[in-house]
C-alpha positions as CSV (number, residue, x, y, z in Angstrom):
1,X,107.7,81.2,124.5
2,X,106.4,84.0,126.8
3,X,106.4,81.6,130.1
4,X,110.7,80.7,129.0
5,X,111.0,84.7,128.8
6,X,110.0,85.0,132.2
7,X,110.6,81.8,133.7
8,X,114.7,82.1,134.1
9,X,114.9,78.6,135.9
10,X,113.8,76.8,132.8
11,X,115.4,78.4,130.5
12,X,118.3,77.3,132.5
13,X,117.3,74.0,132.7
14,X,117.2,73.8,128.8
15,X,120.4,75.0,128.8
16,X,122.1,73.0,131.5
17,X,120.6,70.1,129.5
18,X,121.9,70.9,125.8
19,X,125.7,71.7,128.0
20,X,125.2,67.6,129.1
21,X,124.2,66.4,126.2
22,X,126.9,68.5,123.9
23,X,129.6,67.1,126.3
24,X,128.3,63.7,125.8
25,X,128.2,64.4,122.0
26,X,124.7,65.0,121.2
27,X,122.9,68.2,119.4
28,X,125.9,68.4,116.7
29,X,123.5,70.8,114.7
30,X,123.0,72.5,117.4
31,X,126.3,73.2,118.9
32,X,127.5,74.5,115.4
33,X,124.8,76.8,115.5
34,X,125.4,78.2,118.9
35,X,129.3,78.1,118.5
36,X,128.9,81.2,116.1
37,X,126.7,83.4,118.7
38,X,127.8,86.1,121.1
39,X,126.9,85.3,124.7
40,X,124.1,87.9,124.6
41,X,122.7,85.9,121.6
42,X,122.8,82.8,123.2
43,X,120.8,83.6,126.0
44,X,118.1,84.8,124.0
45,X,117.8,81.5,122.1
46,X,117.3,79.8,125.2
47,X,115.2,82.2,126.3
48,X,113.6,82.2,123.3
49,X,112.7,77.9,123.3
50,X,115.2,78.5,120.0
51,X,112.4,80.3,118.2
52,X,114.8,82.8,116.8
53,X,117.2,79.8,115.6
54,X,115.9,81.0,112.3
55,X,117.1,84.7,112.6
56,X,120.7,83.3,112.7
57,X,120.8,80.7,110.4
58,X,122.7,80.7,107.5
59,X,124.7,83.6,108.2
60,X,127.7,81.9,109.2
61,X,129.3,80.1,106.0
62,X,130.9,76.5,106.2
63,X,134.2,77.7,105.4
64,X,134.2,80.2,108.3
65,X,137.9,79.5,109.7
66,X,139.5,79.9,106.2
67,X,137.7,83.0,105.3
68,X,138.7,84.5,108.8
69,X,142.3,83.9,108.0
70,X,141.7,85.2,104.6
71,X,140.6,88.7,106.1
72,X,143.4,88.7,108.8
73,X,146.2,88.0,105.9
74,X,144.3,90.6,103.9
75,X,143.6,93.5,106.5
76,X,146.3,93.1,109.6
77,X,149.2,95.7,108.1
78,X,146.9,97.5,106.1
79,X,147.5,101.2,107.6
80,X,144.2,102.2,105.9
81,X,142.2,99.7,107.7
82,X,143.7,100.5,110.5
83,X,143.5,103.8,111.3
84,X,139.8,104.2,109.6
85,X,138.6,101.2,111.1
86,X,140.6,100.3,115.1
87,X,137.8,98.7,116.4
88,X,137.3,96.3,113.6
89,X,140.8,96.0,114.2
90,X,140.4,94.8,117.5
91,X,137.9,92.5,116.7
92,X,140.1,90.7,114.0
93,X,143.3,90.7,115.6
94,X,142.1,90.3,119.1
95,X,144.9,90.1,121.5
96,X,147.3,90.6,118.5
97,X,146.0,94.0,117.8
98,X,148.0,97.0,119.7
99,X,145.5,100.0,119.2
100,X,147.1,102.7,120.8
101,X,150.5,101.9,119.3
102,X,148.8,101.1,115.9
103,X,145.7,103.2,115.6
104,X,147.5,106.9,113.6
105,X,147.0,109.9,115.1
106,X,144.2,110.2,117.4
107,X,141.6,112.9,117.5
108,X,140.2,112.1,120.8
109,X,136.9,114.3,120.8
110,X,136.2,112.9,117.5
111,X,136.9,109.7,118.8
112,X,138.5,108.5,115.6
113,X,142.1,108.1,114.4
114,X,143.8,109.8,111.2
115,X,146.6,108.8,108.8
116,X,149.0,111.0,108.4
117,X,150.2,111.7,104.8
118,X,153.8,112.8,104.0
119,X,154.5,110.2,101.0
120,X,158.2,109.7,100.6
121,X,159.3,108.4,96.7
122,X,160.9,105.4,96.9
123,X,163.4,103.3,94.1
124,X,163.5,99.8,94.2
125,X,166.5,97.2,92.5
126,X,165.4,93.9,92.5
127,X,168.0,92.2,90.6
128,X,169.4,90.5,93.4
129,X,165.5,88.7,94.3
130,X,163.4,86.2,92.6
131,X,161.3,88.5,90.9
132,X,160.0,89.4,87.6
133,X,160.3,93.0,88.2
134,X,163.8,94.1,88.2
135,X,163.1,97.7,89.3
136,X,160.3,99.4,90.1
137,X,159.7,103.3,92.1
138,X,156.7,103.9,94.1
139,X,155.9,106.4,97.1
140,X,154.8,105.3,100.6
141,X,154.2,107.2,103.8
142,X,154.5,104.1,105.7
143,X,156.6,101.6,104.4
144,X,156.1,98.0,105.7
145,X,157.4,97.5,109.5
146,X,156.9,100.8,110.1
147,X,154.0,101.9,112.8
148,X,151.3,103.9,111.7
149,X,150.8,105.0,115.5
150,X,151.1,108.7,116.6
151,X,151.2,110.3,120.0
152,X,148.6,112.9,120.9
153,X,149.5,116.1,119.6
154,X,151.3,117.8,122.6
155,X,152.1,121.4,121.6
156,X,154.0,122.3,124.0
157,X,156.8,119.6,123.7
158,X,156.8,119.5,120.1
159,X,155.0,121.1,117.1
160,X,152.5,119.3,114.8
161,X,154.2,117.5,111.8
162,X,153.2,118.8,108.4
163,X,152.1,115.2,107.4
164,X,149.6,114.9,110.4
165,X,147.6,118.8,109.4
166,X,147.8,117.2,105.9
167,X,146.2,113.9,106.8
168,X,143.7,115.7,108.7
169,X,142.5,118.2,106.1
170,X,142.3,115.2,104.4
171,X,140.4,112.9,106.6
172,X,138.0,115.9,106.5
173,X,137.1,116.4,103.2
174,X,137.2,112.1,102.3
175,X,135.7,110.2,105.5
176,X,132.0,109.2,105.3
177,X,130.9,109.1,108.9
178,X,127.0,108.9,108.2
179,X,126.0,105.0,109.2
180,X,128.5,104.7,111.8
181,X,128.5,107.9,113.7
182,X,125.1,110.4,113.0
183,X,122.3,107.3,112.2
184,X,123.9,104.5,113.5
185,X,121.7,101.5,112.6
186,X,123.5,98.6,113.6
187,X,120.2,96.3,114.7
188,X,122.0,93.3,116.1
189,X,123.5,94.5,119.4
190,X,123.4,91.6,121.0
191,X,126.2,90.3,118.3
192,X,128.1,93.3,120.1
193,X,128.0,93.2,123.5
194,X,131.1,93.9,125.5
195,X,132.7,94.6,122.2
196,X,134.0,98.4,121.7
197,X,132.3,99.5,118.3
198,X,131.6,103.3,117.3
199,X,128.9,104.6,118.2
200,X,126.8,107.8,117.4
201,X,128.8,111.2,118.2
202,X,127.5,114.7,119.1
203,X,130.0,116.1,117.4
204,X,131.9,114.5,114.3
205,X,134.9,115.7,112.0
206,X,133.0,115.8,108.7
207,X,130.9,118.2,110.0
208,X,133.8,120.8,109.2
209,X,132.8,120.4,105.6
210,X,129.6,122.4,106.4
211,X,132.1,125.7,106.2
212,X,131.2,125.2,102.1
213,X,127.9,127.0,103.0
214,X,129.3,129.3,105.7
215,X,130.0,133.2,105.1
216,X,133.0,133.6,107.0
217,X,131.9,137.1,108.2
218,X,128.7,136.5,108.9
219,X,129.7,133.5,111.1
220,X,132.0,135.2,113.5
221,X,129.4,138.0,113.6
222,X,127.1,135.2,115.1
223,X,129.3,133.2,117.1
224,X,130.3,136.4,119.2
225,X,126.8,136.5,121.1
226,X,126.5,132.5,120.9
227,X,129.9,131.9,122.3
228,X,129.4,133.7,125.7
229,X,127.4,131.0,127.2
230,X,130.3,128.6,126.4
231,X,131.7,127.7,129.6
232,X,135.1,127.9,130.7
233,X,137.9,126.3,131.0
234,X,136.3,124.4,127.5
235,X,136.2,120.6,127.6
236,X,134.5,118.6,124.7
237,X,131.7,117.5,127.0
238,X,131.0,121.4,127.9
239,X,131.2,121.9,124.0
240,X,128.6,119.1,123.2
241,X,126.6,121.0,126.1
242,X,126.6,124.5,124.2
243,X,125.8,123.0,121.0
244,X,122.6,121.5,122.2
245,X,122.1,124.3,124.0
246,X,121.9,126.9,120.7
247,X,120.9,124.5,118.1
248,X,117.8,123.5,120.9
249,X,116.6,127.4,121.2
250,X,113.8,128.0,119.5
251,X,112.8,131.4,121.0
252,X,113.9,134.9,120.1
253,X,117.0,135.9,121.2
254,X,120.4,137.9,120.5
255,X,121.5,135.5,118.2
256,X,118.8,135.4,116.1
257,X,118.8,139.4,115.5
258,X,122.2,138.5,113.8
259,X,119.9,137.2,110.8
260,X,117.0,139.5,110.9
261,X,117.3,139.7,106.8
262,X,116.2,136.2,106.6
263,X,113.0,134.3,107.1
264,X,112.4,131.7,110.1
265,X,113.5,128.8,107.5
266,X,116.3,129.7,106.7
267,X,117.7,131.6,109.9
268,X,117.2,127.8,111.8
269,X,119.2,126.0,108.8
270,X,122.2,129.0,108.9
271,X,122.4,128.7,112.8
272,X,122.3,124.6,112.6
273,X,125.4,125.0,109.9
274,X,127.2,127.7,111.9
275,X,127.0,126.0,115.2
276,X,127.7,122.3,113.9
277,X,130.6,123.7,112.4
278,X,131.6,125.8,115.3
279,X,131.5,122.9,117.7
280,X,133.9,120.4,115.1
281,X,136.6,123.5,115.2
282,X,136.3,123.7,118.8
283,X,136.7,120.1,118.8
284,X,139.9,120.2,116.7
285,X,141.1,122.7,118.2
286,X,141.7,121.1,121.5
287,X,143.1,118.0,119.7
288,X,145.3,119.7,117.8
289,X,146.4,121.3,121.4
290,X,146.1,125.0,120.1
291,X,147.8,127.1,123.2
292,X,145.1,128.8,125.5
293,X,142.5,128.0,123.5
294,X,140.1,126.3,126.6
295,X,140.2,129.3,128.0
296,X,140.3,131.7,125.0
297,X,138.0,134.9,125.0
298,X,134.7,135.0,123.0
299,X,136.2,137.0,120.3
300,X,139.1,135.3,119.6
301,X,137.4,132.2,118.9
302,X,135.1,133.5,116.7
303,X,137.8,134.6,114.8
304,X,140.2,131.6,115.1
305,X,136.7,129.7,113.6
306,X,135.9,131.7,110.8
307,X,139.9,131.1,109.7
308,X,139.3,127.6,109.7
309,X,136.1,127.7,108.1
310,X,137.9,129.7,105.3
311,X,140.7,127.3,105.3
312,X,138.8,124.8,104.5
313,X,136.4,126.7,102.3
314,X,139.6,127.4,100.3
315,X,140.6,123.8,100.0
316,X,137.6,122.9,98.7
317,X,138.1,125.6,95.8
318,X,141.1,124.9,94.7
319,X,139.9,120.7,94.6
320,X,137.0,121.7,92.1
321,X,139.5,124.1,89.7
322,X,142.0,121.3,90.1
323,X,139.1,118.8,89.2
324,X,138.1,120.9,86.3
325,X,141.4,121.1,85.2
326,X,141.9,116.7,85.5
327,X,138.3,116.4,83.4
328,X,139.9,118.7,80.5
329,X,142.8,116.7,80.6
330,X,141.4,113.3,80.4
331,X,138.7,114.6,78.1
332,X,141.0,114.9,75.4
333,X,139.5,117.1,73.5
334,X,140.9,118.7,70.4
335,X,141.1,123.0,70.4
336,X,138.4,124.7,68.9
337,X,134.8,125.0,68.9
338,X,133.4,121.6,70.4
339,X,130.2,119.7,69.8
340,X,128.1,119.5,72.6
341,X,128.6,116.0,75.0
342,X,125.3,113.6,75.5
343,X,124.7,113.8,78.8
344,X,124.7,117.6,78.2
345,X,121.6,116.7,76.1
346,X,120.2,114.2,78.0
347,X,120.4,116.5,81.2
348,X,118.4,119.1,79.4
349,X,116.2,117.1,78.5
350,X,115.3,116.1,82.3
351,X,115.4,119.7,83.2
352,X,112.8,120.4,80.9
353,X,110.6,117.8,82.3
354,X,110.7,119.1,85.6
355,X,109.6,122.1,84.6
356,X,113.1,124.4,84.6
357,X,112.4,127.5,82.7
358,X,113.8,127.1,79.1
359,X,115.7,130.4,79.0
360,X,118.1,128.8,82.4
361,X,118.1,125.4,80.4
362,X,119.3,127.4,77.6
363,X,122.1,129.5,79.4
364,X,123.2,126.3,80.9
365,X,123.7,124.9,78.0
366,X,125.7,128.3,76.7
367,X,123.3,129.7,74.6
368,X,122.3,133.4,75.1
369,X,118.4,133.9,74.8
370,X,117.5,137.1,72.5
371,X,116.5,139.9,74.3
372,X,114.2,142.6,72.2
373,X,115.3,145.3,75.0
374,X,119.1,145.0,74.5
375,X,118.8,143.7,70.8
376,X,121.5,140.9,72.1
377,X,121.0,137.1,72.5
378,X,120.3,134.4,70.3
379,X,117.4,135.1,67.7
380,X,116.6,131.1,67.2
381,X,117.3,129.8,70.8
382,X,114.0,128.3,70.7
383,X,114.7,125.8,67.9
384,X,118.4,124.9,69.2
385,X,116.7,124.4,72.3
386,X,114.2,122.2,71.1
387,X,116.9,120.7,68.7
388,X,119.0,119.9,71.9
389,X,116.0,118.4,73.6
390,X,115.0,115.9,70.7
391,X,118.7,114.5,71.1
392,X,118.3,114.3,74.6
393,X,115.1,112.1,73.8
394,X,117.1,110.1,71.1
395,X,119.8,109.5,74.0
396,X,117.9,108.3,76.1
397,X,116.0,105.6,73.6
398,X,119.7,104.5,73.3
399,X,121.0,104.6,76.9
400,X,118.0,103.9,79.2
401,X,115.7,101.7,77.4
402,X,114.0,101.2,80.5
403,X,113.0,104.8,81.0
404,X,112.2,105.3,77.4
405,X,109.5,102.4,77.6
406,X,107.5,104.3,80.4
407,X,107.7,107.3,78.2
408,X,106.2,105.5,75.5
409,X,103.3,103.4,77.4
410,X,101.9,105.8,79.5
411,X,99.2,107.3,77.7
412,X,98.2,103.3,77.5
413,X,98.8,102.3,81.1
414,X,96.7,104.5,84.2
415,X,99.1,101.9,86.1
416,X,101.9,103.6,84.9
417,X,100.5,107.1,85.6
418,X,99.4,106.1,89.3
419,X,102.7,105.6,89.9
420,X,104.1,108.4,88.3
421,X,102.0,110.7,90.5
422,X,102.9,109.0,93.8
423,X,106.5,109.5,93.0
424,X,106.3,112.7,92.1
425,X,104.4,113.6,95.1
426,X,107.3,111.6,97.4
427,X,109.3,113.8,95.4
428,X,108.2,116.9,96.3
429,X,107.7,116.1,100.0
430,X,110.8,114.8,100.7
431,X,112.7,118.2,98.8
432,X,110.9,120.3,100.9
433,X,111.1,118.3,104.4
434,X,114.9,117.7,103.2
435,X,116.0,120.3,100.9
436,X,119.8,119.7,99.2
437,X,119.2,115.6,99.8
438,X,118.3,113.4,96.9
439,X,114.8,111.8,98.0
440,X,115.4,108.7,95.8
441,X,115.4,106.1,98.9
442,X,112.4,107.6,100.1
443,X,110.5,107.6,96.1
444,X,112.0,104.3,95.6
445,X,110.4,103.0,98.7
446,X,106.9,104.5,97.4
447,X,106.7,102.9,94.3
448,X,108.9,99.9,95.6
449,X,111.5,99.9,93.4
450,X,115.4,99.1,94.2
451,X,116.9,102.3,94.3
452,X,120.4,100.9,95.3
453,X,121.2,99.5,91.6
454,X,121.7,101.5,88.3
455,X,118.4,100.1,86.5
456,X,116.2,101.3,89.8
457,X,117.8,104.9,89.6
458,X,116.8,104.7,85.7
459,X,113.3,104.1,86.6
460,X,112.8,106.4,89.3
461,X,114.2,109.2,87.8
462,X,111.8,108.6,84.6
463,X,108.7,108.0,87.2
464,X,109.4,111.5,88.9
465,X,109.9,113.0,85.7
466,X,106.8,111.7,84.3
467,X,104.7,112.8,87.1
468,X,106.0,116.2,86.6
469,X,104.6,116.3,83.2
470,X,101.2,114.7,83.9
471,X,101.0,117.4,87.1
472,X,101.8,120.8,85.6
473,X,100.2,118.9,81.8
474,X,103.2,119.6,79.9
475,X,104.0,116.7,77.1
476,X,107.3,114.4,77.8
477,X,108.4,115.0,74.6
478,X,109.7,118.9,72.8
């Protein structure tokens, strides 16, 4: 194999021979296989003496052609699809697909597209058609025929619609950008050659949705300093520059004196939120076409971001009161004093295993603990604690039998307790090295079980919380 990879002129014999031979109607196996590769991927099977035939079989099913045509009947006028997705787009409808007059409004320092949202209600008689429905009303922003395409936002000839801000707010708060655009781990690049695909950005819209942990005023207080070294006139490559530039400086400097209350830790993490976020305004900014805003003084800016960040920040509160307000609804629950749900329970329960205090378990759970220096509180908190926490444990013999049985078998199995320690110990390690982000792929991966399906979550959670106990020697059980 090693003398094909460097020897070009017999790899190209090899192939010149299979291109004879196909023409002539031999290697019928063969030419299915190779019929499915990209160009890229061919050349490294012949390269390869077809040692990687294995690596692509099977991935192409017999009844390719139908379920292509399936997709393109499915996916070609979705809007959704679309917009979100314009290079996949491409790839399905090939010549057939018109990006720029199909692709919704583009952000172009994003690089990515966004629907606008201005529904319209529509009625609908179908008396006159071969239907069962006779009338129906529905709402549409874009009603079939009609192209989902926008110009670039041009302030100067016309203002922004109210249906394009409202898709982009949004776009903001809904899109997932994590595989595709900040750890992009598409492994078969070969299969992509000479394809557009997206790629990794610098700079991405959802990293507005880091103004939930900004402080509006402390924000512009630090942008001030950092946004003097942003050059002028601003362009999204000078932008991507001046991020990497303050999120790379380690040393001591003005910026950092903004945040002398805090310790090293957390002084990094607030200037890696502030200037993320700082850099996605600036982004949009200059999409939206803002007026003068390329060339717009230090101060201003700062300002002009800390109104978005609370723009957004506001958004976000009134989603969770009107989310709150949904759960009552569709909790149906009856006025009055209500009994206490099972997850509520059950949740307590898990608390209690990893070692929470039991006076914040119990004010979670609304009970006041008695306090001897104000003579106010619950006297018995203890015991409705405890009480609380036995449920959990009978909820949890009913809902995750899985759980429950390494519960019950520990004390029997050092098996069980060898694990229990090494995830607890992944655990910990990855909440520190990762604080905020659930470290169940990384436990999961420790004590190899499948942390992508319901009964692997079940047992993962009940390993960490069993190496708790067994660390700190607390029992599982109140």
């Amino acid at each position: 194999m090693e003398r094909l990879w460097e020897d070009e002129e017999l790899s190209a014999k090899m192939r010149e021979r299979f291109e004879r031979g196909k023409t002539a109607g031999k290697f019928p196996a063969l030419s299915d296989l190779l019929s499915n590769l990209s160009a890229k991927e061919k050349e490294i099977f012949f390269k390869t003496g077809g040692m990687q035939a294995m690596r692509f079989r099977g991935i192409v099913p017999e009844d390719v052609g139908v379920r292509f045509r399936q997709l393109r009947g499915l996916l070609m006028n979705e809007p959704e699809f679309i917009v979100r997705y314009p290079e996949a787009h491409g790839i399905l409808l090939a010549h057939e697909a018109q990006r720029t007059e199909l692709g919704g409004f583009p952000l172009p320092s994003f690089g990515v597209h966004v629907l606008g949202q201005d529904p319209y209600p529509y009625y609908a008689d179908y008396e006159d058609f071969a239907t069962e429905r006779e009338r129906d009303a529905y709402s549409t922003t874009y009603v079939p025929g009609l192209k989902v395409g926008h110009p670039s936002a041009d302030q100067s000839f016309w203002p922004l619609e109210a249906g394009l801000l409202r898709g982009t707010l949004l776009t903001i708060l809904s899109r997932e950008e994590y595989r595709e655009r900040i750890k992009n781990h598409r492994r078969d690049l070969g299969l992509f050659e000479d394809v557009e695909v997206p790629e990794e950005w610098a700079v991405r819209i959802t990293d507005l949705r880091l103004a939930k942990v900004l402080v509006p005023e402390e924000t512009r207080r630090f942008l001030l300093p950092a946004l003097r070294l942003l050059q002028r006139p601003m362009t999204a490559e000078r932008v991507v520059e001046w991020k990497h530039q303050i999120m790379g400086n380690r040393g001591e400097d003005e910026l950092d004196h903004c945040w002398e209350e805090f310790g090293d830790q957390l002084r990094r993490r607030f200037r890696a939120f502030t200037v993320s976020f700082a850099a996605a305004a600036l982004f949009l900014f200059m999409d939206l076409d803002m007026p003068d805003v390329r060339d717009e003084k230090p101060y201003r800016l700062a300002e002009q971001i800390s109104e978005l960040a609370k723009i957004i920040k506001s958004l976000m509160r009134d989603l969770d009161d009107r989310t709150q307000e949904l759960e009552k609804l569709v909790g149906n629950r009856s006025a009055g004093r209500q009994s206490r749900r099972e997850n509520q329970a059950y949740r307590a329960l898990c608390y209690w295993r990893y070692g929470h205090n039991p006076e914040a378990i119990a004010r979670w759970l609304g009970i006041t603990p008695y306090s001897s220096k104000t003579g106010k509180g619950t006297r018995n908190w203890k015991t409705k604690l405890k009480g609380i926490l036995t449920r959990g444990e009978e909820i949890e013999n009913k809902r995750y039998p899985r759980a429950a049985a390494i519960f019950a078998n520990y004390k029997d199995s050092p098996h069980i307790r060898r694990k229990a320690h090494r995830a607890y110990r992944a655990h910990l390690v990855m909440t520190k090295r990762f604080p905020g982000l659930p470290p169940i792929y990384e436990v999961g991966r420790k004590i190899r079980v499948n942390y992508q399906k319901w009964r692997g979550l079940e047992v993962i959670q009940a390993y960490i919380q069993l190496g708790s106990c067994l660390v700190r020697g607390k029992p599982t059980s109140p």
